[in-house]
Phi, psi and omega in degrees: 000320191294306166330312196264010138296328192271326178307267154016287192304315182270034053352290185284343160321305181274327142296335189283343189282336205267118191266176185271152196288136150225180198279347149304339197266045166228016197268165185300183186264225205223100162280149177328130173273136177314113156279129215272316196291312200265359140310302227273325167276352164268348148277314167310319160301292179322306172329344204257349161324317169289340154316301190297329186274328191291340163268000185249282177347300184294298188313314217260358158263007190249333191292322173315317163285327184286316207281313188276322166323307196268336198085005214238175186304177154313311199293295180294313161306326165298320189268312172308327180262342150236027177274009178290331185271338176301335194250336174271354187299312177278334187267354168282355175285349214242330185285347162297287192334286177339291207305307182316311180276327174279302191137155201301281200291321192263004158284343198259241239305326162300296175309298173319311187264069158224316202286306176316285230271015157270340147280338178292317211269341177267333174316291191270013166309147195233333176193180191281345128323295048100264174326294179294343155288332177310276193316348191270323161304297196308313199292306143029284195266344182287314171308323177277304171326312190300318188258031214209313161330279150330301167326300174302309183317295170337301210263358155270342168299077170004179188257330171286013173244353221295308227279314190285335202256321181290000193280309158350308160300348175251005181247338173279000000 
């Protein structure tokens, strides 16, 4: 008898804890809201994505005049246009540290003003040296923006967007 009293008691416990359904609790649950400020710097940061295709773009329609202007070889033309990725290669080696020492926004604010004066310096190149100390600054900067960009991103993207917000760069 005491069993079957105890049965009874946890039962009526357990309907009495339970309030009635409302048509909210059946609703999906709430996603999180999108932070417009961690958008709005993953789209900005991606952008930087775009140095390396707006230099490969110009260079390879700037090059039939840089060949006829400078005088210079096939060979040599070949080496001007793709030495960019070699040159962007060491500044992406170099932008953690920086990123460490300065901070995230303002290595991305470096790779720019590294990438202008590497355009300013191929804008008045005068011979092919000249042109190649240019492209080697660009490239620079161009390295640093690449590796350093994603990063920022990551780490201003809440967690429930970050997958979404690093992607920008491959879709810019």
């Amino acid at each position: 008898m005491a069993s079957q009293g105890a049965e009874t008691t946890t039962a009526a416990t357990t309907h009495a804890d339970q309030r009635p359904k409302s048509l909210a609790d059946f609703d999906p649950p709430q996603k999180p809201k999108r932070n417009k400020y961690a958008f709005a710097c993953a789209m900005q940061a991606s952008m930087t994505s775009i140095l390396l295709g707006y230099d490969i773009g110009v260079m390879s329609g700037a090059a039939i005049y840089i060949k006829k202007d400078l005088k210079i070889s096939d060979v040599e033309v070949e080496v001007l246009v793709g030495i960019l990725n070699l040159y962007s290669l060491l500044g992406s080696a170099a932008a953690g540290r920086t990123s460490d020492w300065i901070g995230r926004r303002y290595t991305i604010v470096l790779a720019g003003a590294i990438f202008f004066a590497g355009a300013l310096l191929m804008g008045f190149a005068t011979n092919y040296a000249f042109l190649m100390v240019g492209r080697f600054v660009a490239g620079i900067g161009v390295g640093y923006a690449l590796m350093i960009a994603p990063v920022y991103t990551a780490e201003v993207s809440p967690a429930s967007s970050r997958g979404f917000l690093t992607s920008f760069p491959e879709v810019i």
